[in-house]
DRENTI-158271 format. One line per field, with one value per atom (N, C-alpha, C): atom name; residue number from 1; x, y, z. Coordinates in nm, 2 decimals, always signed. Layout:
REM residues N
atomo <- CA / ... $
num <- NUM / ... $
east <- X / ... $
north <- Y / ... $
up <- Z / ... $
END
This chain:
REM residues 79
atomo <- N / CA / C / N / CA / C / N / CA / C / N / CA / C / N / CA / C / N / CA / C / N / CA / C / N / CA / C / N / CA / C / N / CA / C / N / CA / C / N / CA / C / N / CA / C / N / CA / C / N / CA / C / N / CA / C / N / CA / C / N / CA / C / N / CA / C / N / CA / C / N / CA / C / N / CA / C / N / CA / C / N / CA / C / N / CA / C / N / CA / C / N / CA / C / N / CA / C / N / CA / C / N / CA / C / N / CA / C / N / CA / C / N / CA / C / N / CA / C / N / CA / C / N / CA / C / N / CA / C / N / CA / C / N / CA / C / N / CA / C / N / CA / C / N / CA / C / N / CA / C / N / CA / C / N / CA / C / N / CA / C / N / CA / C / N / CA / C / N / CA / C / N / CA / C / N / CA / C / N / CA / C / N / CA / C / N / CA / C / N / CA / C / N / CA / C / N / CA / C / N / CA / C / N / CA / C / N / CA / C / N / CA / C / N / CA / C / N / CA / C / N / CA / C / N / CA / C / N / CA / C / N / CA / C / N / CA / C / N / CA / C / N / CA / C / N / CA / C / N / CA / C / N / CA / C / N / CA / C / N / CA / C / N / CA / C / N / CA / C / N / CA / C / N / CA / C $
num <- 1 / 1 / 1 / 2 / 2 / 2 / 3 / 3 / 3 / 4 / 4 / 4 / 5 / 5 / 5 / 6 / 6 / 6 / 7 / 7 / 7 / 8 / 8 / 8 / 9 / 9 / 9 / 10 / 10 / 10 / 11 / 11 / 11 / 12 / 12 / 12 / 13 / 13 / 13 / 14 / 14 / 14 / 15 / 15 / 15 / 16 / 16 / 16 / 17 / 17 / 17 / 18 / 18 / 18 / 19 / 19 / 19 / 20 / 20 / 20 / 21 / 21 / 21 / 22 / 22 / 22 / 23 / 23 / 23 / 24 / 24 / 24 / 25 / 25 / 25 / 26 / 26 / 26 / 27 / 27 / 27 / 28 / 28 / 28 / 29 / 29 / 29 / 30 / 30 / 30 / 31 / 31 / 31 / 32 / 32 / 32 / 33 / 33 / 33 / 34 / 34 / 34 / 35 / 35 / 35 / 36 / 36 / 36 / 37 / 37 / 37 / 38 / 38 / 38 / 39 / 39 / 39 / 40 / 40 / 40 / 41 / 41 / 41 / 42 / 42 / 42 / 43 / 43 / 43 / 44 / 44 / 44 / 45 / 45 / 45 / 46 / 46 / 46 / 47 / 47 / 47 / 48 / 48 / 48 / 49 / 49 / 49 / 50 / 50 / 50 / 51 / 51 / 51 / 52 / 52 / 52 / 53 / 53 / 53 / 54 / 54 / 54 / 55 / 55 / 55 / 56 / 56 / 56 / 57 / 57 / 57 / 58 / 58 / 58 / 59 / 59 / 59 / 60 / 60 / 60 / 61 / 61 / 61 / 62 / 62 / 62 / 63 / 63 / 63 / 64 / 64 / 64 / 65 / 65 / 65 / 66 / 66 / 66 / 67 / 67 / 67 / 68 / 68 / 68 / 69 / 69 / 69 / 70 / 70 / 70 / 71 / 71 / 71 / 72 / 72 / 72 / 73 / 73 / 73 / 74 / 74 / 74 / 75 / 75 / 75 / 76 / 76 / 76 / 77 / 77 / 77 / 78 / 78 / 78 / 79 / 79 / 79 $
east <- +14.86 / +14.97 / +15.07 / +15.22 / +15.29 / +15.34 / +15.35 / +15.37 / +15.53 / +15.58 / +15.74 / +15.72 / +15.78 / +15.81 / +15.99 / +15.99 / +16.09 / +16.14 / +16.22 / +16.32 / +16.21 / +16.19 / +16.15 / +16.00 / +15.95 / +15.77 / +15.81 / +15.89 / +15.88 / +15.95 / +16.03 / +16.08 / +15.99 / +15.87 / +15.75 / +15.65 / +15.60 / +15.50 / +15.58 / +15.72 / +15.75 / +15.74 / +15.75 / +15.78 / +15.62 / +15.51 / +15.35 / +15.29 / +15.21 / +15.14 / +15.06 / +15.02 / +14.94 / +14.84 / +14.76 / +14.66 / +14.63 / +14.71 / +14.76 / +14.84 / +14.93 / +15.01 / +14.87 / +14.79 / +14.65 / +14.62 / +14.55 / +14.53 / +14.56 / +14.68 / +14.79 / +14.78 / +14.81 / +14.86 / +14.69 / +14.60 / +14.46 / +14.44 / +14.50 / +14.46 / +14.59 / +14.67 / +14.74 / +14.76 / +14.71 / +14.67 / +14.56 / +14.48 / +14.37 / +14.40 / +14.51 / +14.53 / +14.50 / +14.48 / +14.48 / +14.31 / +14.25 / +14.11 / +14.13 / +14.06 / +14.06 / +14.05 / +14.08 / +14.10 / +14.23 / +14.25 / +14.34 / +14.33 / +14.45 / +14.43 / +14.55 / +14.54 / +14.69 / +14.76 / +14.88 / +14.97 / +14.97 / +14.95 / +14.94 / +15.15 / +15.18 / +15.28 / +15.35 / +15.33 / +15.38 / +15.33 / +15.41 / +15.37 / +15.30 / +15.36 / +15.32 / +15.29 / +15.25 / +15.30 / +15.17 / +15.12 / +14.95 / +15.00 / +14.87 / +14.89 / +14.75 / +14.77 / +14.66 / +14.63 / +14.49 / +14.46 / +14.44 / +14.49 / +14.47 / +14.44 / +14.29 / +14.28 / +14.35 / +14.48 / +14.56 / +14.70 / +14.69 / +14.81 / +14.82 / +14.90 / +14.91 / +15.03 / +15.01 / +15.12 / +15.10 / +15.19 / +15.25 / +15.36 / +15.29 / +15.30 / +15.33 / +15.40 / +15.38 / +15.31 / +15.27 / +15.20 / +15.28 / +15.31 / +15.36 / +15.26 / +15.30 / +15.28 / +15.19 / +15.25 / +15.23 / +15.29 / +15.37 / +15.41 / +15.37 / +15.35 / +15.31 / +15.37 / +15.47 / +15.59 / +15.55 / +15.56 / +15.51 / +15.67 / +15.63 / +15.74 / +15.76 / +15.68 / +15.66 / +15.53 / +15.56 / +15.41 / +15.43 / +15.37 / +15.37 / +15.27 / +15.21 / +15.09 / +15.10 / +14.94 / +14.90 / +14.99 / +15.04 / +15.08 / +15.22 / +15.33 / +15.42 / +15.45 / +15.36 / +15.42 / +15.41 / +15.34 / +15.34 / +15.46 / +15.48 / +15.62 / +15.74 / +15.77 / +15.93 / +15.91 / +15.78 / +15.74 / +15.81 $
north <- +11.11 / +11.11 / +11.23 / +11.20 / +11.31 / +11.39 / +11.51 / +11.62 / +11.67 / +11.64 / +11.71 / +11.81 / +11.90 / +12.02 / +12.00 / +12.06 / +12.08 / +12.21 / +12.25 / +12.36 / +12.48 / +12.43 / +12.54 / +12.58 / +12.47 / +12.49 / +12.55 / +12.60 / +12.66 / +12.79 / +12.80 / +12.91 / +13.05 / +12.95 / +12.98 / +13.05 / +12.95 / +13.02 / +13.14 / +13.13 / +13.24 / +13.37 / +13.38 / +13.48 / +13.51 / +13.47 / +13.51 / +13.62 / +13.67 / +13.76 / +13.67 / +13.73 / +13.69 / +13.58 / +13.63 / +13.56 / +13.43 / +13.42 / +13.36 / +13.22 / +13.27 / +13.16 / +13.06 / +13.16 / +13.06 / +12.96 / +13.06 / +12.91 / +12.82 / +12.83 / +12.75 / +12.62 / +12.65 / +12.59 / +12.51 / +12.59 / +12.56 / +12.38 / +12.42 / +12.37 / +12.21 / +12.27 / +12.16 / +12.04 / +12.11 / +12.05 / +11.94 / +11.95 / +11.86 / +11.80 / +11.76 / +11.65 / +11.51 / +11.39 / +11.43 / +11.47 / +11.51 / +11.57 / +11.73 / +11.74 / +11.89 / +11.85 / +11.98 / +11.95 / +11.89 / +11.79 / +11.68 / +11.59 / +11.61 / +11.52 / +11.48 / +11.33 / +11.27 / +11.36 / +11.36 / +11.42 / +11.33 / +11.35 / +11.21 / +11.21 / +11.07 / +11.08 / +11.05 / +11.06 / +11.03 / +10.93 / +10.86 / +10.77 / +10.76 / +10.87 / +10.92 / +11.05 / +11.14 / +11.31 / +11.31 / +11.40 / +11.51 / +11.66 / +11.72 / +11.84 / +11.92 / +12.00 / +12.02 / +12.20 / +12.23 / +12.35 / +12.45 / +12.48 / +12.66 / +12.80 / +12.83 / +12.96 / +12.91 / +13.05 / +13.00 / +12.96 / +12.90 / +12.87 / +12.67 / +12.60 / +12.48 / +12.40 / +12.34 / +12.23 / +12.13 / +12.07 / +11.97 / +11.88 / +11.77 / +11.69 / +11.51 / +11.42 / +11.32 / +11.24 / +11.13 / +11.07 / +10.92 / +10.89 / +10.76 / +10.67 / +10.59 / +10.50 / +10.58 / +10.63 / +10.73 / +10.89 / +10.93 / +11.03 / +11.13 / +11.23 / +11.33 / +11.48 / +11.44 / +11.53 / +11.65 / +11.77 / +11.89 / +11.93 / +11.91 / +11.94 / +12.07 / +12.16 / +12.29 / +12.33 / +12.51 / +12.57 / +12.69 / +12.68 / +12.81 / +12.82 / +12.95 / +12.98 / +12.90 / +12.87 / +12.81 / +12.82 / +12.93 / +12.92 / +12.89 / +12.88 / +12.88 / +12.75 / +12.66 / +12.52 / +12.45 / +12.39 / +12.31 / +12.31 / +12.44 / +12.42 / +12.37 / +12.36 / +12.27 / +12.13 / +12.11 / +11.92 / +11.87 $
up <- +7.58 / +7.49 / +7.52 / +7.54 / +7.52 / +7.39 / +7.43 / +7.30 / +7.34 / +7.18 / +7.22 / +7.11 / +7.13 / +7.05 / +6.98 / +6.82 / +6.73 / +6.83 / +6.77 / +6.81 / +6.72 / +6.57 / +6.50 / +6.49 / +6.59 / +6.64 / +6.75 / +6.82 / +6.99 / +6.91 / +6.81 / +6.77 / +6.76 / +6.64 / +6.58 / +6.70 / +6.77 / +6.88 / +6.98 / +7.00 / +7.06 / +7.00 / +6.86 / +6.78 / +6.75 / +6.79 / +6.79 / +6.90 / +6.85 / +6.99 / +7.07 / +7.19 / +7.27 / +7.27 / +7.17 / +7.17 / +7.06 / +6.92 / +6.85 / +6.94 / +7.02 / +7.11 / +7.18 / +7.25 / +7.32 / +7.23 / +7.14 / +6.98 / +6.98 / +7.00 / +6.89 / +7.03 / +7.14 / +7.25 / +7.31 / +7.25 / +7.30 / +7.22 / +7.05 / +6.96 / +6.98 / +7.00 / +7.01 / +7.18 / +7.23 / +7.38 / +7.33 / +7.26 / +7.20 / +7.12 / +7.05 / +6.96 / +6.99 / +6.92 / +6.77 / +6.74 / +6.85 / +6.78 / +6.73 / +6.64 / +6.57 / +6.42 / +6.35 / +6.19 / +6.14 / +6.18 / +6.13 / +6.01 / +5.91 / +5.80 / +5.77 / +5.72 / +5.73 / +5.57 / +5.62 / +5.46 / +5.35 / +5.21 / +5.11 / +5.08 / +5.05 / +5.02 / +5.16 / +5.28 / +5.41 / +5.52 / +5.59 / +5.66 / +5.76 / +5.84 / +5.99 / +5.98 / +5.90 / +5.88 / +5.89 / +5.97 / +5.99 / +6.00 / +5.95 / +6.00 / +6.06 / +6.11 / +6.23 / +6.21 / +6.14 / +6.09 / +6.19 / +6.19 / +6.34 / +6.30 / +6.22 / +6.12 / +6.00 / +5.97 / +5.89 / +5.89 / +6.04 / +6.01 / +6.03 / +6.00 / +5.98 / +6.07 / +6.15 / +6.27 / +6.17 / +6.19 / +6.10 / +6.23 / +6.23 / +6.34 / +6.31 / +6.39 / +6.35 / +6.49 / +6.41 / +6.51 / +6.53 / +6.66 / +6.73 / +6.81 / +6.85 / +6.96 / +7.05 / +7.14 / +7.22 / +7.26 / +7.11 / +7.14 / +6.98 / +7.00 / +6.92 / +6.89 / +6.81 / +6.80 / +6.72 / +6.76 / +6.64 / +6.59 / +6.43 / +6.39 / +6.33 / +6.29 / +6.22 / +6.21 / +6.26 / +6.26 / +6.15 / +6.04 / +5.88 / +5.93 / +5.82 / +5.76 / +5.65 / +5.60 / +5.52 / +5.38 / +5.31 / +5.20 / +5.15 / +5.30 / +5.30 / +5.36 / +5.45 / +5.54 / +5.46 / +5.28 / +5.18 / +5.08 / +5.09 / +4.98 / +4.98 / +5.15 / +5.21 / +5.24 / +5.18 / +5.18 / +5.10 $
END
């Protein structure tokens, strides 16, 4: 599957330290296995748990777009 990145998920992981970026890039290289659960209320919307922070991604045919990476208490409230 290919993976495209938002503007505001590449924003996100540049603005991380070191080792947080590994994570994130470890965690998202393996999709869609991991802690994945579809969003209620959305058609194609998942989001993919990394500690505490939350990808929120959609899922295609063959393409798997990351659309935004929060922390957990802040990526639910702009749904």
């Amino acid at each position: 599957m290919d993976i495209e990145y938002k503007k505001k998920a590449v924003r996100y992981i540049n603005s991380c330290d070191r080792q947080t970026k590994q994570r994130l890039k470890e965690s998202i290289s393996k999709l869609p296995l991991g802690d994945v659960s579809k969003l209620q209320g959305y058609e194609n919307e998942y989001r993919l748990r990394v500690g505490d922070l939350r990808v929120l991604f959609t899922l295609d045919k063959n393409m798997i777009t990351i659309n935004d990476i929060k922390p957990r208490g802040q990526v639910y409230k702009r749904l």
